[in-house]
The first five atom37 places (N, CA, C, CB, O) and aatype in JSON, in Angstrom:
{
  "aatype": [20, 20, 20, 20, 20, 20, 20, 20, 20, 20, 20, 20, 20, 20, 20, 20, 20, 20, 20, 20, 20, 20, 20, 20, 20, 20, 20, 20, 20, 20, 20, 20, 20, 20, 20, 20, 20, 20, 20, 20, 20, 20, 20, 20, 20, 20, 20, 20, 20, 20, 20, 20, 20, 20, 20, 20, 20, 20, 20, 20, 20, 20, 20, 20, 20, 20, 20, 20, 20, 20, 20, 20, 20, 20, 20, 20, 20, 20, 20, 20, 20, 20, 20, 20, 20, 20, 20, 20, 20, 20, 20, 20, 20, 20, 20, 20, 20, 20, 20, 20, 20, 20, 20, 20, 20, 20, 20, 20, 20, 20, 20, 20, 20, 20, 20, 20, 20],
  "atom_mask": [
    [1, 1, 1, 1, 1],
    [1, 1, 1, 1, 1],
    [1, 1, 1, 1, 1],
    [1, 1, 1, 1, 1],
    [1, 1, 1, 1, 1],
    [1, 1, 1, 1, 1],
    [1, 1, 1, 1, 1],
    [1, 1, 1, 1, 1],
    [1, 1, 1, 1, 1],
    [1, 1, 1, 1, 1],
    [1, 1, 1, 1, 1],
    [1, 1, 1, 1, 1],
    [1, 1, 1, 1, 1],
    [1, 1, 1, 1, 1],
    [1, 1, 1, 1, 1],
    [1, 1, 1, 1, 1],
    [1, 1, 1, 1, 1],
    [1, 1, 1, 1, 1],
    [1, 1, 1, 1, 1],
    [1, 1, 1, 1, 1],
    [1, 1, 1, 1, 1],
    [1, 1, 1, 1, 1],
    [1, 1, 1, 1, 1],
    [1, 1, 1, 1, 1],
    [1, 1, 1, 1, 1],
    [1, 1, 1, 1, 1],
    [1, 1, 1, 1, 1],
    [1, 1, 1, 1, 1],
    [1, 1, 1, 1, 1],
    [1, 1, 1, 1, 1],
    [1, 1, 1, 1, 1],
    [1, 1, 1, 1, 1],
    [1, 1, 1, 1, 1],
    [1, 1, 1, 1, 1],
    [1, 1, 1, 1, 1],
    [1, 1, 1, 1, 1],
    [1, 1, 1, 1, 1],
    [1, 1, 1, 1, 1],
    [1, 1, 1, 1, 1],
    [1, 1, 1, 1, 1],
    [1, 1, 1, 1, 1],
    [1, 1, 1, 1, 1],
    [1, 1, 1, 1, 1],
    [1, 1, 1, 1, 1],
    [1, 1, 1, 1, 1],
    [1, 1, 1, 1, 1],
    [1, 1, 1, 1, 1],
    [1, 1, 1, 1, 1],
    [1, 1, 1, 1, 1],
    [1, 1, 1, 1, 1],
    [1, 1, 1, 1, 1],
    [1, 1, 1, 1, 1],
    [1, 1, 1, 1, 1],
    [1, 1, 1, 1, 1],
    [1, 1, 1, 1, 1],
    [1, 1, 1, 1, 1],
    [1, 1, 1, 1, 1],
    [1, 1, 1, 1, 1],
    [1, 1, 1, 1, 1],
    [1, 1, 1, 1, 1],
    [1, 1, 1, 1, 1],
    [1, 1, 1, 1, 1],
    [1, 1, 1, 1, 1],
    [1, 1, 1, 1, 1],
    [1, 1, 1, 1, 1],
    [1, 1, 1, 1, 1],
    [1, 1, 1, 1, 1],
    [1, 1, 1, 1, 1],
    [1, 1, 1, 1, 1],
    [1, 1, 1, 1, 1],
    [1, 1, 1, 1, 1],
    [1, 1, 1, 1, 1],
    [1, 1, 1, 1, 1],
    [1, 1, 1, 1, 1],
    [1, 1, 1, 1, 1],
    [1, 1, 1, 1, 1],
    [1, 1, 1, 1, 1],
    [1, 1, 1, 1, 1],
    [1, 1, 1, 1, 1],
    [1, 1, 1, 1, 1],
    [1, 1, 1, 1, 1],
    [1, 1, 1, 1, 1],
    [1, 1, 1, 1, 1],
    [1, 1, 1, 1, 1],
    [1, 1, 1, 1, 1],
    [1, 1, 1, 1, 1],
    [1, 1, 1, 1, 1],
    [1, 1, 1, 1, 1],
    [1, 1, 1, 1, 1],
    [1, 1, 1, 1, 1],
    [1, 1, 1, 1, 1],
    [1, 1, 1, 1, 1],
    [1, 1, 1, 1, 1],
    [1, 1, 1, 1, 1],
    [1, 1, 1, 1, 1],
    [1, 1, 1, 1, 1],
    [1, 1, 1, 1, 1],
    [1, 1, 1, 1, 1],
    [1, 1, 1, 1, 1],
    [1, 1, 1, 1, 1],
    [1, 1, 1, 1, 1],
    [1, 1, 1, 1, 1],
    [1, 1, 1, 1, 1],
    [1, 1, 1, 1, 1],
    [1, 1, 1, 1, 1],
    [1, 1, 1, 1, 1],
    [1, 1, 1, 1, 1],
    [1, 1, 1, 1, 1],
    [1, 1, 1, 1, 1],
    [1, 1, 1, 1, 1],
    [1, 1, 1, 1, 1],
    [1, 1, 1, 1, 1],
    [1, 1, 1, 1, 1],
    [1, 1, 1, 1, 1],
    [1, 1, 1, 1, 1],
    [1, 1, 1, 1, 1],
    [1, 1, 1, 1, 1]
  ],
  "atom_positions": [
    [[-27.31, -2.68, -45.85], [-28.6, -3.22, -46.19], [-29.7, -2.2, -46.02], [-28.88, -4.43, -45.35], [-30.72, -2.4, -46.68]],
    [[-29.68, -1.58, -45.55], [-30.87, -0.19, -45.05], [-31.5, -0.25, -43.87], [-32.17, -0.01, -45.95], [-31.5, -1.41, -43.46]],
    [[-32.07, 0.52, -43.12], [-32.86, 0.68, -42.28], [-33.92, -0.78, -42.69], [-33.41, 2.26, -42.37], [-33.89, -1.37, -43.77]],
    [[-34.73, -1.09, -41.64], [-36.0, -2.16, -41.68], [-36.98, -1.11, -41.08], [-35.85, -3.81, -40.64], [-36.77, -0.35, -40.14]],
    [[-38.35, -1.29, -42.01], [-39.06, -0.51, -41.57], [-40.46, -1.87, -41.4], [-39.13, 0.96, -42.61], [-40.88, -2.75, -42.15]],
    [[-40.76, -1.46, -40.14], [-41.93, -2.83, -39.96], [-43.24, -1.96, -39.0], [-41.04, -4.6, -38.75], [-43.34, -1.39, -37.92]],
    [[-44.1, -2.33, -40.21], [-45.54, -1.88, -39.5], [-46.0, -2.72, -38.19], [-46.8, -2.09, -40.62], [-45.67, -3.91, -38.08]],
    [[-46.57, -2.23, -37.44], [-47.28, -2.79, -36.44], [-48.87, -2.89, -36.46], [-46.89, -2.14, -35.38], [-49.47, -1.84, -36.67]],
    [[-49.46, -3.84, -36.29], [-51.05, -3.79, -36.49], [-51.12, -4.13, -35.1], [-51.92, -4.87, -37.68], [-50.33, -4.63, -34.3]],
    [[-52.79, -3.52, -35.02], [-53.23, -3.95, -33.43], [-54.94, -4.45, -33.93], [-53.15, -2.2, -31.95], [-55.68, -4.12, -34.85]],
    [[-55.03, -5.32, -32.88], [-56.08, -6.46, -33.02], [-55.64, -7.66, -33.63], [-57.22, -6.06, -33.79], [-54.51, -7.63, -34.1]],
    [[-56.36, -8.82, -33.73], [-56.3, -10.0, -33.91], [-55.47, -10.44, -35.07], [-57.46, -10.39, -33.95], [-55.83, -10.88, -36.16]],
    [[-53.97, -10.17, -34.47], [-52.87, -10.4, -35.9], [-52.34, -11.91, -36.03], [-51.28, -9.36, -35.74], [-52.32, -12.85, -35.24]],
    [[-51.79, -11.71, -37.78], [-51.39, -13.1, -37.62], [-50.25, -12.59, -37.71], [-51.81, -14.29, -38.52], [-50.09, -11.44, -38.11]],
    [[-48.93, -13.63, -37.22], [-47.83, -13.09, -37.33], [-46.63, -14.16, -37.64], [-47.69, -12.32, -36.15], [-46.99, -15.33, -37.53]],
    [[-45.13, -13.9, -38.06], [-44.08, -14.66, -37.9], [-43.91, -15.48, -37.02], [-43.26, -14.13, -37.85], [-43.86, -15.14, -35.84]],
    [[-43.79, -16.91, -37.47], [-44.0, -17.87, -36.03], [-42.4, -17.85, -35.56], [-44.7, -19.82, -36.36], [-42.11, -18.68, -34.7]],
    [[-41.5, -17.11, -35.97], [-39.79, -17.11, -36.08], [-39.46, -15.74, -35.22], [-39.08, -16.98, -37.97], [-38.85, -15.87, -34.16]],
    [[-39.79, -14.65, -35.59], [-39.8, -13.66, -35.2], [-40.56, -12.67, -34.6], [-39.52, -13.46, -35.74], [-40.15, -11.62, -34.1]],
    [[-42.16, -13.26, -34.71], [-43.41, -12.33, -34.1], [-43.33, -10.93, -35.4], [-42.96, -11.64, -31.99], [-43.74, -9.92, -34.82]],
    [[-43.07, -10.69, -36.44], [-43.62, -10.12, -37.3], [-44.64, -9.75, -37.72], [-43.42, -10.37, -37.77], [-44.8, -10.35, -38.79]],
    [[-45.98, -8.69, -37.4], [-46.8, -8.9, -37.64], [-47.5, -8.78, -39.11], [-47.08, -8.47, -36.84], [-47.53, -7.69, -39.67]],
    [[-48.11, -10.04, -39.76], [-48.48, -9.7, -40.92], [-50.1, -9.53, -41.45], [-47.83, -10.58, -41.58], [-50.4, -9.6, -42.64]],
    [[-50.62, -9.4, -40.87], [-52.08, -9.15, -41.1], [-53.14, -9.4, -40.01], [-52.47, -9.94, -42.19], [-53.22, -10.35, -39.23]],
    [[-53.93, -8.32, -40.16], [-55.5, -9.09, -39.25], [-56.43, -9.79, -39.38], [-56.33, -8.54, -38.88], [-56.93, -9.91, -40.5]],
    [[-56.86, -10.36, -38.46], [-57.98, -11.56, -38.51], [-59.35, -11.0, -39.53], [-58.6, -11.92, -36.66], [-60.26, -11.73, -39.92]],
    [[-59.24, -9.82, -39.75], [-59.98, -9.19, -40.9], [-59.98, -9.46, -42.0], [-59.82, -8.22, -41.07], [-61.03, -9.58, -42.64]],
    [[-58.57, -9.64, -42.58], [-58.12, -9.63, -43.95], [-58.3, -10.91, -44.62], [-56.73, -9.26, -44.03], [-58.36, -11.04, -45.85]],
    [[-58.41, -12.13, -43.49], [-58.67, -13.29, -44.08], [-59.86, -13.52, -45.29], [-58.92, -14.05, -43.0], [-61.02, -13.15, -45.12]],
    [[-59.55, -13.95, -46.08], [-61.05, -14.07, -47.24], [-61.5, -16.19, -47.05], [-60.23, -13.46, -49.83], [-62.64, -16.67, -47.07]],
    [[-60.15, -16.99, -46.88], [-60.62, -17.95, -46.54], [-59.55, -18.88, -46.19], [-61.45, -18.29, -47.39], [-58.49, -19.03, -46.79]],
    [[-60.17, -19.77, -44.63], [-59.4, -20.18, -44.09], [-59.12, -21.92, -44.69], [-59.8, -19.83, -42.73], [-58.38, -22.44, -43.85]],
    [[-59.39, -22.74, -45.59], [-59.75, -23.7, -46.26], [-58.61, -23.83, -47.76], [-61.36, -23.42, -46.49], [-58.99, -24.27, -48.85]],
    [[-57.47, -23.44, -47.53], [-56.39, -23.5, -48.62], [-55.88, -24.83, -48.03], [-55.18, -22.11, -48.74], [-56.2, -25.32, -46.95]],
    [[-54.85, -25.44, -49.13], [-54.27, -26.29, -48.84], [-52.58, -26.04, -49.88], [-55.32, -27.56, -49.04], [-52.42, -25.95, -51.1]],
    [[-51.47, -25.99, -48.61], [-50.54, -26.2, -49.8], [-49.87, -27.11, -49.69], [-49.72, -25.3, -50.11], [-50.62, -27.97, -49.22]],
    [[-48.53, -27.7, -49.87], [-47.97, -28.73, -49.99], [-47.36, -29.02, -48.68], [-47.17, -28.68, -51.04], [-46.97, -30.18, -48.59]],
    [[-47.12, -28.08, -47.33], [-46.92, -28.99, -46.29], [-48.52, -28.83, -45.14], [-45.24, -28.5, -45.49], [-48.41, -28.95, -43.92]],
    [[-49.45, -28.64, -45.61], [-50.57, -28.52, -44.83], [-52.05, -27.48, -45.45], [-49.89, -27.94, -43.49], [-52.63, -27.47, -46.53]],
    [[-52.22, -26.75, -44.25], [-53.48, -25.62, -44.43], [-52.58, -24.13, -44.16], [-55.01, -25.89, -42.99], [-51.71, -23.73, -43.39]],
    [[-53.22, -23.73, -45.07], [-53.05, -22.2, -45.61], [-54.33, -21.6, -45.3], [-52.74, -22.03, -47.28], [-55.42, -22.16, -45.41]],
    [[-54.06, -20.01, -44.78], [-55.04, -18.86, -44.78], [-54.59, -18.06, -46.22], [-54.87, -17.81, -43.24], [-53.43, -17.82, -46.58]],
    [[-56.14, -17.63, -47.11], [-56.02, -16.99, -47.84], [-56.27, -15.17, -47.79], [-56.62, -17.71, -48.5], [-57.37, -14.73, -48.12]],
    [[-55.39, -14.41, -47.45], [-55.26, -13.25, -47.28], [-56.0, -11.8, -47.99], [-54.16, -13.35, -47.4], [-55.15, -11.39, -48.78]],
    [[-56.68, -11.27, -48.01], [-56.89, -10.15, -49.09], [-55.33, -9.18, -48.95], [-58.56, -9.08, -48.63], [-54.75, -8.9, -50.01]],
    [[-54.8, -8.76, -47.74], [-53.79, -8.15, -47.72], [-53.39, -8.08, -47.05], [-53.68, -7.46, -47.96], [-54.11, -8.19, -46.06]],
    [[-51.52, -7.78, -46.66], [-50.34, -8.48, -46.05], [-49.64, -7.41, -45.71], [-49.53, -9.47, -46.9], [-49.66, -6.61, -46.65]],
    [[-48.9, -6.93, -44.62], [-48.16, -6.25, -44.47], [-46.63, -6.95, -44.23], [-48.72, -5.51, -43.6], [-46.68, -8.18, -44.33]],
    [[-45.17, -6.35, -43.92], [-44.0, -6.64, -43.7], [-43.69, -8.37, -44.43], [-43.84, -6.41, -42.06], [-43.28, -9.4, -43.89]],
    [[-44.09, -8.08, -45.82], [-43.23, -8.95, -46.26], [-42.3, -8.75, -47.86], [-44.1, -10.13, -46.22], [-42.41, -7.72, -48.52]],
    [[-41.57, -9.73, -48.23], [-40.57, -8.81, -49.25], [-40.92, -10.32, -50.48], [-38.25, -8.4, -48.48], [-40.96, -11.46, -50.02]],
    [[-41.11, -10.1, -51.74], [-41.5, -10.68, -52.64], [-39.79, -11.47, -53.62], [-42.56, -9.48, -53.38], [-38.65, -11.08, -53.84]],
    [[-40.74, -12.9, -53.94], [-39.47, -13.62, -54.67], [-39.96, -13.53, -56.19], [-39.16, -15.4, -54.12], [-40.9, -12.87, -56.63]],
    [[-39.2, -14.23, -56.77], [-39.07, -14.37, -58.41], [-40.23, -15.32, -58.73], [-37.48, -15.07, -59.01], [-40.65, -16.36, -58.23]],
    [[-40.72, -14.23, -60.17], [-42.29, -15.06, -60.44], [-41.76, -16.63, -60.9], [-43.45, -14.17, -62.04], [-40.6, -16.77, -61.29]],
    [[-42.46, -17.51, -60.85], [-42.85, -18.61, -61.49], [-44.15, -19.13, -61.97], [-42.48, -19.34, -60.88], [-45.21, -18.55, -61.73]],
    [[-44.03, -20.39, -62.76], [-44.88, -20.9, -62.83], [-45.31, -22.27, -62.31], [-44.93, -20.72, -63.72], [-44.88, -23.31, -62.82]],
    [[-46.21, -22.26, -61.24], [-46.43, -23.27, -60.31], [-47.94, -24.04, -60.62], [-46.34, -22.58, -58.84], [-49.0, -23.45, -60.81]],
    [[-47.72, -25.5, -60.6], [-49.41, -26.59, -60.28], [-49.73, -26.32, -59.38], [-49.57, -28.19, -60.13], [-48.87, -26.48, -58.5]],
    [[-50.84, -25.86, -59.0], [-51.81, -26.05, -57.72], [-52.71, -26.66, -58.2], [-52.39, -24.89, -56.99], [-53.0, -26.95, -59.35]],
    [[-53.35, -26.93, -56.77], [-54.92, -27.63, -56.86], [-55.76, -27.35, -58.0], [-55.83, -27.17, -55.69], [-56.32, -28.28, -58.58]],
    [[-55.9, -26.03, -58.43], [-56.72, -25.41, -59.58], [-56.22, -25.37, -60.52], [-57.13, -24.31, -59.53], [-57.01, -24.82, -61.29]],
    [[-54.97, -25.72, -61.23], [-54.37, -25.63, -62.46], [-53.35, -24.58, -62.32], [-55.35, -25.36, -63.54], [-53.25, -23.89, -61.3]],
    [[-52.6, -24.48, -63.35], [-51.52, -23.5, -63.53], [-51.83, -22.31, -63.21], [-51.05, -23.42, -64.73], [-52.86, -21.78, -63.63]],
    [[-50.91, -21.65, -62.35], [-50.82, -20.59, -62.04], [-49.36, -19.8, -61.76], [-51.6, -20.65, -61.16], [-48.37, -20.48, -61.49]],
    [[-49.26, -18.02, -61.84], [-47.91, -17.84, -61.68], [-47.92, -17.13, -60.04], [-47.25, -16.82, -63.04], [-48.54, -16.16, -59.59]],
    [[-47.22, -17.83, -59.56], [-47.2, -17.3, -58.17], [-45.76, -16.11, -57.69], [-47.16, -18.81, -57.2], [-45.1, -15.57, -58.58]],
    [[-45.57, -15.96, -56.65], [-44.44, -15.41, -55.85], [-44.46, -15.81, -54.6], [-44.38, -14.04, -55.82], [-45.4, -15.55, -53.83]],
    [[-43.27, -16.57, -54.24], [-43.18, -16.98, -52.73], [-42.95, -15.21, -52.05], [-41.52, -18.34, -52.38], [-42.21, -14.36, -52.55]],
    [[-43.75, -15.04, -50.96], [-43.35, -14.14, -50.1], [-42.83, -14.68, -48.58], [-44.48, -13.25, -50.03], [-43.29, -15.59, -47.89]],
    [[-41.58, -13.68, -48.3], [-40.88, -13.94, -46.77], [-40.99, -12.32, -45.75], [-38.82, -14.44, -47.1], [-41.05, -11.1, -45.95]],
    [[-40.97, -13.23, -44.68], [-40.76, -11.98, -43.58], [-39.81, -10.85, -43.51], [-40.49, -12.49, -42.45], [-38.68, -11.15, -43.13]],
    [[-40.01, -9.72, -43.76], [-39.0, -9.01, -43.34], [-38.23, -8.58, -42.67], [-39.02, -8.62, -43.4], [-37.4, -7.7, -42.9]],
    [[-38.55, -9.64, -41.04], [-37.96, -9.42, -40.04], [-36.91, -10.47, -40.15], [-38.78, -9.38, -38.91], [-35.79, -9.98, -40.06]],
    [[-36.95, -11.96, -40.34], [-36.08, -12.96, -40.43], [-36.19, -13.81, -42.3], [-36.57, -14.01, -38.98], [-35.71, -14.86, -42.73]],
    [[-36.59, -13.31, -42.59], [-36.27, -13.96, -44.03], [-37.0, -15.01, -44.78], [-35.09, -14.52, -43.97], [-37.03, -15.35, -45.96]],
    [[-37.63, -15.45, -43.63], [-37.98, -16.82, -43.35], [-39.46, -16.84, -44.66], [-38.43, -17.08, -41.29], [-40.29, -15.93, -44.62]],
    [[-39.54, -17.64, -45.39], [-40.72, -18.22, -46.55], [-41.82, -17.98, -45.63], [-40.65, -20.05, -47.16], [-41.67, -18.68, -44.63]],
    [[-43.04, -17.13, -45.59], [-44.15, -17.42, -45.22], [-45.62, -17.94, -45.99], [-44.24, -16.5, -44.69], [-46.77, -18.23, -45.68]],
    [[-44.94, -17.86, -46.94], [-46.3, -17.87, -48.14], [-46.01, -17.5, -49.68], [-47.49, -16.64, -47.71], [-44.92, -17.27, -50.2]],
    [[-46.92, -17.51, -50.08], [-47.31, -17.33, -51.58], [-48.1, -15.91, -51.93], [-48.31, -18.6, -52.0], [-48.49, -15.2, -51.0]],
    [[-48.31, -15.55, -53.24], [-48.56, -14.59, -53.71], [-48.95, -15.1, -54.99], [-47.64, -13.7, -53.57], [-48.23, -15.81, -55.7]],
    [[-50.46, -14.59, -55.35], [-50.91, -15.33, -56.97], [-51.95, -14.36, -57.17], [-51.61, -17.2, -57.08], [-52.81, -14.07, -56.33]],
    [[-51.79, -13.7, -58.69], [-53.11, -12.83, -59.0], [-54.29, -14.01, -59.85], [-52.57, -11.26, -60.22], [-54.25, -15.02, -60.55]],
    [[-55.36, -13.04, -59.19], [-56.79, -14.12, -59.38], [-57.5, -13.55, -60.51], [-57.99, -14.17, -57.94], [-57.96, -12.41, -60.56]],
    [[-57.55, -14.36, -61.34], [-57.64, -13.78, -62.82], [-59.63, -13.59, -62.9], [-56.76, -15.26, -64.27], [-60.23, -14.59, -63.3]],
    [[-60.18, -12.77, -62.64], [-61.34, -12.67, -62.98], [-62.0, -13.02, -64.48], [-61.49, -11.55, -62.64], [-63.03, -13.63, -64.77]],
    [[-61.16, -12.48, -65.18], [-61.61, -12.3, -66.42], [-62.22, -13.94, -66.93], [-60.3, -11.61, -67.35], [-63.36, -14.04, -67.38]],
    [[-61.33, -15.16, -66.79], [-61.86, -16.4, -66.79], [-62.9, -17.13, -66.24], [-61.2, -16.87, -66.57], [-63.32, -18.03, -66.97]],
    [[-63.57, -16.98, -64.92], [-64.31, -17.2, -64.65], [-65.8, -16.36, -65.37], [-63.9, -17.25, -63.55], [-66.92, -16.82, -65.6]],
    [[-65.31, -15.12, -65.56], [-66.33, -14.43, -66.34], [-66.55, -15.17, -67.94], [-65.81, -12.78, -66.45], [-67.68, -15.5, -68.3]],
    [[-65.68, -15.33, -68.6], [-65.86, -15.67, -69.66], [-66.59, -17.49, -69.8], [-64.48, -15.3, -70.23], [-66.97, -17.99, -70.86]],
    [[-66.6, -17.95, -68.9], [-67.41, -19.37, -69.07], [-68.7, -19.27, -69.06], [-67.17, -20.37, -68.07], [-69.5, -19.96, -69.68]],
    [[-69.03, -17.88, -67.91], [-70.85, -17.47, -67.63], [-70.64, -17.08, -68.98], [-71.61, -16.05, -66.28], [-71.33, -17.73, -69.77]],
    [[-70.06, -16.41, -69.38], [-70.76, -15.37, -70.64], [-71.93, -14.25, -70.03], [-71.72, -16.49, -71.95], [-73.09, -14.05, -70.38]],
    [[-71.28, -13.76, -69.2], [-72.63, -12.88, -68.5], [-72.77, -11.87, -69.43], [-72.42, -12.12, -66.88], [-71.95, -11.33, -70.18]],
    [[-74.15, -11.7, -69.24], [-75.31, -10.32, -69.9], [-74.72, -9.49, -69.53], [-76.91, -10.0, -69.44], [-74.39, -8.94, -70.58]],
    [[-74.24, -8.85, -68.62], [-74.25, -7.42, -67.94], [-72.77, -7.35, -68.3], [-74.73, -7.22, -66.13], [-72.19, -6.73, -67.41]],
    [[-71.94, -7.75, -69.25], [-70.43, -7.56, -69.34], [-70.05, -6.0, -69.69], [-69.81, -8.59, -70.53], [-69.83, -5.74, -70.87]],
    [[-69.99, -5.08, -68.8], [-69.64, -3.58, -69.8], [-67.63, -3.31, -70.12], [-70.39, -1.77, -68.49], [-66.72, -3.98, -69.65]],
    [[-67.55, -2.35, -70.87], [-65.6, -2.11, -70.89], [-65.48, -1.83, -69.56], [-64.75, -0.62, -71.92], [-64.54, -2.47, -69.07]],
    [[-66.05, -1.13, -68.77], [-65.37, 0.06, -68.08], [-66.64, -0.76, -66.19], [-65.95, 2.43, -69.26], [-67.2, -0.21, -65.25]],
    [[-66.45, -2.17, -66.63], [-67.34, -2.77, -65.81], [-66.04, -3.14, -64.34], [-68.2, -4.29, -66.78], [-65.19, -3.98, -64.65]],
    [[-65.96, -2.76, -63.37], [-65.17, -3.09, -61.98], [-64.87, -4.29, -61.46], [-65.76, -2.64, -60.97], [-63.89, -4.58, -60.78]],
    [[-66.0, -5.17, -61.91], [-66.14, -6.92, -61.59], [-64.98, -7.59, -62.32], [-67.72, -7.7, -62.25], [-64.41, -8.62, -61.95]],
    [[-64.68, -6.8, -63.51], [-63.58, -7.69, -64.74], [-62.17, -7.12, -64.2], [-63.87, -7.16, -66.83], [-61.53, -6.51, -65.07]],
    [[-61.71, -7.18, -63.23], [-60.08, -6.53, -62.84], [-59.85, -8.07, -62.11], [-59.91, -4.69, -61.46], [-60.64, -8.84, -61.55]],
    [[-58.59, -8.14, -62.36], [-57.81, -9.39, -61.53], [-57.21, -8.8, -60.39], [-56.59, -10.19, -62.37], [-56.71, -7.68, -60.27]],
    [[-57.36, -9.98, -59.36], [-56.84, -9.0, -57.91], [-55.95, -10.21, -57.54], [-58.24, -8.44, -56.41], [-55.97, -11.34, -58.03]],
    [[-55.01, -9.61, -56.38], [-54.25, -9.96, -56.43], [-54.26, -10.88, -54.28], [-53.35, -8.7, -57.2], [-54.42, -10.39, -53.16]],
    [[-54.07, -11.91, -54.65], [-54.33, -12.79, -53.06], [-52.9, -13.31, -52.09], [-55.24, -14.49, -53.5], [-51.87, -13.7, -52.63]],
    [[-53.03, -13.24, -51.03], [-51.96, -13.65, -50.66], [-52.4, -15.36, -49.73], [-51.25, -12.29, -49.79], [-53.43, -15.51, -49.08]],
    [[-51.59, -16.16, -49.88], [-51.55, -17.36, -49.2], [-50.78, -17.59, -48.35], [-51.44, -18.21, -49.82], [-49.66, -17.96, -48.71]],
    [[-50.99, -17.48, -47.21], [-50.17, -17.81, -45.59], [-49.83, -19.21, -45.18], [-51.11, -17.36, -44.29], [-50.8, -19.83, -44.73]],
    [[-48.78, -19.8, -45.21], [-48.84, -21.25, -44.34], [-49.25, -21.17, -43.05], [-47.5, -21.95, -44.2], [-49.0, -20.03, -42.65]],
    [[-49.89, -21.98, -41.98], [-50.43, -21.76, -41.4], [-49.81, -23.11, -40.21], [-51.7, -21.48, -42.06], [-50.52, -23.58, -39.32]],
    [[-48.57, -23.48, -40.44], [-47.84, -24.57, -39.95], [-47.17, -23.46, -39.12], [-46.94, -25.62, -41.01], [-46.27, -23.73, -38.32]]
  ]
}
């Protein structure tokens, strides 16, 4: 299987409730107010030590979206989700003035969702 290679963060981490894995800091949070299907979710800007599943296409709260379940790399174990956040749509309902090609605001980024059970 290979070597496991697992980062360590220091300060206010969240981590594997199975293994103590650490996967992100109390920094990275963008918002603590998700909801998924067995409770409340933290929404992540970015994640360390985890290993990505097969895209789908999943209902959430907001309409269709294609997600990726992500798991721990220490025990395997499902911690969350993975969904890119499509900018470009919300832009296109404003119809904003200031739209340029080569404008930074129009890139889709990409979020991670933590269960928090």
């Amino acid at each position: 299987m290979g070597r496991l290679f697992v980062i360590s963060l220091e300060g206010n981490i969240y981590r594997c409730k199975h293994c103590h894995t650490h996967f992100g800091l109390a920094d990275h949070i963008i918002s603590r107010t998700f909801q998924c299907r067995h409770g409340k979710a933290y929404l992540f800007d970015r994640v360390v030590n985890v290993t990505l599943g097969e895209k789908e296409e999943r209902m959430m709260l907001t309409g269709m979206h294609t997600v990726v379940d992500i798991f721990c790399v220490g025990c395997g174990s499902i911690v969350g989700w993975k969904y890119r956040l499509n900018v470009f749509r919300k832009l296109r309902r404003r119809k904003a003035k200031s739209t340029r090609k080569g404008d930074s605001s129009l890139r889709a980024s990409t979020k991670y969702c933590a269960n928090a059970y």
